[in-house]
N, C-alpha and C positions, 0 to 999 in steps of 0.2 A: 677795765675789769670790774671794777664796783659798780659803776652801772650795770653790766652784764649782769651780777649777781644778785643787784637790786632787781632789775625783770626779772629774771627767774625764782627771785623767792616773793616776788610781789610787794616788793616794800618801795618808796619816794624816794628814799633819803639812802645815801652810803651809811652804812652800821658802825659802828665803833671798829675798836681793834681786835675787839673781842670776836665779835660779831662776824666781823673777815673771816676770822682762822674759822669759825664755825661753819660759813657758809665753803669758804673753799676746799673742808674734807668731806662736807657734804656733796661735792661737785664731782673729787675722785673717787666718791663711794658708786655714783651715777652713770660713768666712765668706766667702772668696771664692773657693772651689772650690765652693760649694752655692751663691751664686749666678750664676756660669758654669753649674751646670747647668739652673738654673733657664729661664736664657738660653737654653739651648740647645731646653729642651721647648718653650717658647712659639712659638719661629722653626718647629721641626717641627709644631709644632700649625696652625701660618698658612699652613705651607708644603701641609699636607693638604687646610684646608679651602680652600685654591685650588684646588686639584688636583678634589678632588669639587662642587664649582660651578659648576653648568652655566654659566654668563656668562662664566667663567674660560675663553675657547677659545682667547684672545692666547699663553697658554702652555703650550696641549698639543700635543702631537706631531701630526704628519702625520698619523699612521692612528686617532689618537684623533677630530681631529676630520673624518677622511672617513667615520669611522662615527658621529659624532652628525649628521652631513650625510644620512646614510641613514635613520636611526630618523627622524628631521622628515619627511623624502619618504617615508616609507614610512605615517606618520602622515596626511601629507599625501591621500596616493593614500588610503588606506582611507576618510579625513571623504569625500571627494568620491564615492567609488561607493556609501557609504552614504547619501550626499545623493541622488544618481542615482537609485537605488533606490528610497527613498522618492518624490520625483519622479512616478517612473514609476506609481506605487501609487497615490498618493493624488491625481494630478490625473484620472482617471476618475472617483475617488470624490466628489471635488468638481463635475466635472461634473453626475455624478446625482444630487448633492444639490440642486445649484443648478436641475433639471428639477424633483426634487421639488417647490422650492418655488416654483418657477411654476406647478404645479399647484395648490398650498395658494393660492394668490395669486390665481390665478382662481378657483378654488370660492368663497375671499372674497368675491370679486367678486359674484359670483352669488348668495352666503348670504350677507351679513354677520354674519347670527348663528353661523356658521361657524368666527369667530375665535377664539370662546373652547374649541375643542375642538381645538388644536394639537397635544395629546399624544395623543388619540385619533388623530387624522387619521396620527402617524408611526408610531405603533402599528400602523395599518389598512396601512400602508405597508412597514413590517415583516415585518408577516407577508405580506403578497402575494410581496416578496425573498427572505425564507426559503422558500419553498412554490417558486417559480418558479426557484431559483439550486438545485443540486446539491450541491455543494461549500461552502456558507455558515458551516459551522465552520470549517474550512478559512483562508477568507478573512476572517474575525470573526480567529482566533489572531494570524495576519500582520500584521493590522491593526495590532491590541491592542500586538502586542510592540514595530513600527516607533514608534508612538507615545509605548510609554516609554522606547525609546532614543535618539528623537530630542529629545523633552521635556525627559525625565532629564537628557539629555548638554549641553545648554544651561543647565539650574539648576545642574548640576554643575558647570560649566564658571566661570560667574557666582561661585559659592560656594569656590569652591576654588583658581581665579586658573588653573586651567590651560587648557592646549589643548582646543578641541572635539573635535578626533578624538580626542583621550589620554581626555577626559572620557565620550567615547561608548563607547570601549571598557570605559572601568573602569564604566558603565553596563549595560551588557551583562555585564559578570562579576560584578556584584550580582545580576541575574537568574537567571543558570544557576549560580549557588553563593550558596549562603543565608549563608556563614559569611564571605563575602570582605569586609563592611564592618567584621567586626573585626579585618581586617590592614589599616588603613586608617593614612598617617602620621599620626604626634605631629604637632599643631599645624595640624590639617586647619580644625578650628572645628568647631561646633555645628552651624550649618548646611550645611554639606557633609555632616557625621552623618546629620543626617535626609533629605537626600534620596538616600544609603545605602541608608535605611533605609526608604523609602518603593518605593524601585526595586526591594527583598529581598523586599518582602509582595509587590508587582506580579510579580515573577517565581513564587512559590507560588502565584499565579491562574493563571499560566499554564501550568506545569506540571501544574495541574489538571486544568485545559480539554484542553491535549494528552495525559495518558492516559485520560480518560473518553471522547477522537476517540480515539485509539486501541483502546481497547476495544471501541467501537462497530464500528469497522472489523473487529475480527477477529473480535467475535461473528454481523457480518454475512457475513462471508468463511464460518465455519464454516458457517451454514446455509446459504448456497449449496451448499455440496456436500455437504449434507445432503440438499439438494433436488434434487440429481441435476440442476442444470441445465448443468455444464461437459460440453465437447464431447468425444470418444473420439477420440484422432488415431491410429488406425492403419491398413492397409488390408491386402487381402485374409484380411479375418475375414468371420466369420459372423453376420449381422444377424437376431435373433428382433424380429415386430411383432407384439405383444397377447400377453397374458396368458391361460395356463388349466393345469390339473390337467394337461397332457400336458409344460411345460418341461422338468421334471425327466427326464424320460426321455431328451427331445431332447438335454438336454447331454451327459449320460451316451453317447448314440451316437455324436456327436458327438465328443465325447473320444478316445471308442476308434478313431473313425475319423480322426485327428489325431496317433496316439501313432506311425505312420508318416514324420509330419513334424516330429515333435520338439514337439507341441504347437500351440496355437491362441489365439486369442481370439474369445469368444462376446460380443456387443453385444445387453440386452434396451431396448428401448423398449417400455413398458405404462404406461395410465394408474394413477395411483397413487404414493402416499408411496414412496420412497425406499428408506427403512431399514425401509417392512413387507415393500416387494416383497425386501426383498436375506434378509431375517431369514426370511420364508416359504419363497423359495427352497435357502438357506442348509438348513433345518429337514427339508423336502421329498429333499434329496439325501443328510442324513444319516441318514433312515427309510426311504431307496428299498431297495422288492425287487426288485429287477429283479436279470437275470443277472450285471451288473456292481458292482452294492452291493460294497463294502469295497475297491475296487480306487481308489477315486480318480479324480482327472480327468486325472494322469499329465500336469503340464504342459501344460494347456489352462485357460485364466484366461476370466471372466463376470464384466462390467459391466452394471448395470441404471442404466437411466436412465428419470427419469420425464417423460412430455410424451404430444403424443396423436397416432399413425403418422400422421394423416389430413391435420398438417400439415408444410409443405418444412421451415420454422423447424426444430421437435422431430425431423424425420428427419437432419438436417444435424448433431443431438450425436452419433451414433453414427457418421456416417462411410458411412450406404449410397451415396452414390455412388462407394467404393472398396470396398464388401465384395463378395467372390467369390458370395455364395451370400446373398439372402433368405429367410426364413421369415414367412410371413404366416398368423396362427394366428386361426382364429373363432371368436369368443365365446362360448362354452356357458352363458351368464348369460342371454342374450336369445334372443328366439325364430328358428325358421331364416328366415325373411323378413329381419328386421332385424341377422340376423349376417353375413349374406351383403351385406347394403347398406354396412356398414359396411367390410367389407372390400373391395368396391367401391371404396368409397371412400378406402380407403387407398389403393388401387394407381393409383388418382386420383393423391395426392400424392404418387406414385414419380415418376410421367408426368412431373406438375410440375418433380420436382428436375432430370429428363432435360432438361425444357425449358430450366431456367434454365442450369443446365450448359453446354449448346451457345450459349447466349447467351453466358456468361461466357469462353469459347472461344473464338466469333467474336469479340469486343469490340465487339459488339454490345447497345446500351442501350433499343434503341426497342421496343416493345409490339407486338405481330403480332394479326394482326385474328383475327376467331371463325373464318371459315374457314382462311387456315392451323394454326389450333388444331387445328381438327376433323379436316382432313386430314392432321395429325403425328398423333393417338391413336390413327387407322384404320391405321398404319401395321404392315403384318404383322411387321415386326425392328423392334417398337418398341423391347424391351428388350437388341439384341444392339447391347452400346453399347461405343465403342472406347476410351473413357474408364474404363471400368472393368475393361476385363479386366486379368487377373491368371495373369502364366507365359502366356499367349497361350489362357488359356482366357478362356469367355465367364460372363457373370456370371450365374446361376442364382437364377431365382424359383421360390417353392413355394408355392403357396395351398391355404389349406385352404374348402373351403366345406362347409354342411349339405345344404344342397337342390342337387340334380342338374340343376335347370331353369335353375340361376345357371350355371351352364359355360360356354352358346354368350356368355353378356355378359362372360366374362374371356375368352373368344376374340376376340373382336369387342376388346373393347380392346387388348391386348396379344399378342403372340407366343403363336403353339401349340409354342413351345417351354416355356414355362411349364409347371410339371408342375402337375396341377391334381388334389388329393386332398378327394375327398368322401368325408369320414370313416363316415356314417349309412349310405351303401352297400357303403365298404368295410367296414366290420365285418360288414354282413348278410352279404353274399358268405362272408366269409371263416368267419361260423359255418356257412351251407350246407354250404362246402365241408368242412370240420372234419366237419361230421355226414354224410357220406356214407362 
């Protein structure tokens, strides 16, 4: 023991008698300053762990516990619209199951030997849903995820001692974050681990499922307008119908005749792909010889759109019932009999769009009989229509036909304001007259 107090007070030698008794009240003066401190950590240590336990509410301030009074209601409100929610979702679903299997139930009836083919029969049942529903990925995802948030949030709940809404939530951020079950607390257990860990792989399913629907969506969006079927919203432009070796020139005139208004917009409707008609025409006006080659369209823009003039649908992408000026251009592919029918028939489905127009105007739904039909087509200002004019001008058709003997039948249908160009005569003329 003298030695000990020799080290601790840094002296060689054992101290007298005196000395002892000095150094050894000095030792129980030391002994109970270190355990007053000790006293003091343990009280602070009791006093914390009150403080961060939630049960502990008797002793926290006013605002502490009007904000654990908020977190619970707010816990509260979210369980119950995520109940809602579900609710809402999955008692239709239940219903159609429960039709389904009245359906299984009577075929039974009717086959006994029927019963051993239940997974066929839901199979057969499957695909008729998928084939008849639109959106069935859609509604598979929603499904799939409501059901391991609701599931989940129950075994979690069970396994982990907490709140269902706290559990639903931490259920749902194992889903959208793969890494969130390994910030999970010390002292969770084993099985709240795993069904973590079960909710983490179910969420990688669905994240699946949602970019493969996503992909699909926008590799579908892409060829939509590949295919030239979105509508052209603008109005008093210029509507080209059908295709032939003469566009190229039309636009080109057209251009120049537009560089006075600061430019245009040319609308093609022709049957045909899309990206050949744009890629031909495209090709066509960068080899054009005409007077105007190398000068550009100067602020005059061409949409081709593919569909067939003859119907109101396909006429309605480009916007003729608001363009200033149609072009209706005849086949040089088919013979003059059947290029001239067809244009005919295009100017058929102008008629048409007029009709529906004025219907859509009056607010007017009912169906007009054959004779008022017939006696709207004879009508001489078929096409001076008030709907379409543009600057208080009237809206301007141009028909091309082959044969000369088609005339009086675009007269007979439509306005003799229509300009009506027979190409096969006006060139003959127009060589005569050259050779004179």
């Amino acid at each position: 023991n003298s030695g000990l107090l020799c080290a601790i007070e840094g002296t060689a030698e054992p101290p007298g008698a005196v000395g002892w008794l000095t150094s050894r009240k000095h030792l129980w003066t030391m002994e109970q300053d270190i355990l007053a401190q000790i006293q003091e950590l343990l009280a602070e240590n009791q006093r914390l762990r009150q403080q961060a336990s939630p049960a502990a509410t008797c002793g926290a301030s006013p605002s502490q516990a009007l904000e654990a009074a908020e977190i619970a209601r707010s816990h509260t409100l979210s369980t119950a619209l995520l109940l809602v929610v579900a609710l809402s979702f999955f008692t239709p679903l239940g219903v159609r199951l429960w039709k389904e299997w009245q359906v299984f139930a009577d075929l039974v009836e009717q086959q006994p030997q029927m019963r051993q083919q239940l997974a066929s029969f839901v199979g057969y049942r499957f695909d008729v849903w998928v084939t008849t529903t639109p959106r069935w990925r859609e509604i598979i995802l929603v499904a799939f995820t409501l059901f391991v948030v609701l599931v989940g949030g129950v075994m979690y709940s069970i396994t982990s001692g907490g709140g269902l809404g706290e559990s639903m939530f931490a259920v749902w951020i194992f889903l959208v974050d793969t890494g969130a079950h390994a910030d999970m607390k010390e002292g969770s257990g084993m099985p709240a681990w795993l069904v973590a860990l079960l909710a983490t792989v179910c969420g990688l399913h669905v994240f699946a499922l949602l970019i493969s629907l996503l992909t699909e969506r926008l590799q579908m969006f892409l060829e939509h307008m590949q295919k030239g079927r979105s509508q052209v919203l603008c109005s008093g432009h210029v509507v080209i119908l059908g295709w032939s070796d003469k566009i190229p020139t039309i636009v080109e005139e057209l251009a120049e005749a537009n560089v006075s208004e600061g430019g245009g917009t040319i609308a093609i409707l022709a049957d045909g792909d899309k990206t050949e008609l744009e890629a031909a025409l495209q090709s066509m006006l960068d080899n054009s010889q005409s007077v105007y080659r190398g000068r550009g369209l100067r602020g005059t823009t061409w949409a081709v759109r593919s569909g067939n003039p003859m119907l109101i649908s396909d006429l309605k992408l480009v916007s003729a019932s608001l363009a200033k000026a149609i072009i209706v251009l005849a086949d040089n592919t088919m013979p003059s009999n059947m290029a001239d029918e067809k244009t005919l028939r295009t100017l058929l489905g102008l008629v048409g769009l007029d009709h529906e127009i004025e219907l859509e105007e009056a607010g007017s739904k009912r169906i007009r009989s054959a004779h008022d039909m017939r006696s709207n087509l004879l009508q001489p200002n078929r096409w001076e229509r008030k709907a379409t004019e543009m600057d208080g001008r009237e809206q301007h058709i141009v028909v091309e036909l082959t044969d000369i003997d088609s005339v009086p039948l675009v007269q007979a249908l439509g306005s003799k304001k229509a300009e009506i160009v027979v190409s096969h005569d006006m060139a003959g003329g127009g060589l005569i007259q050259s050779s004179r």
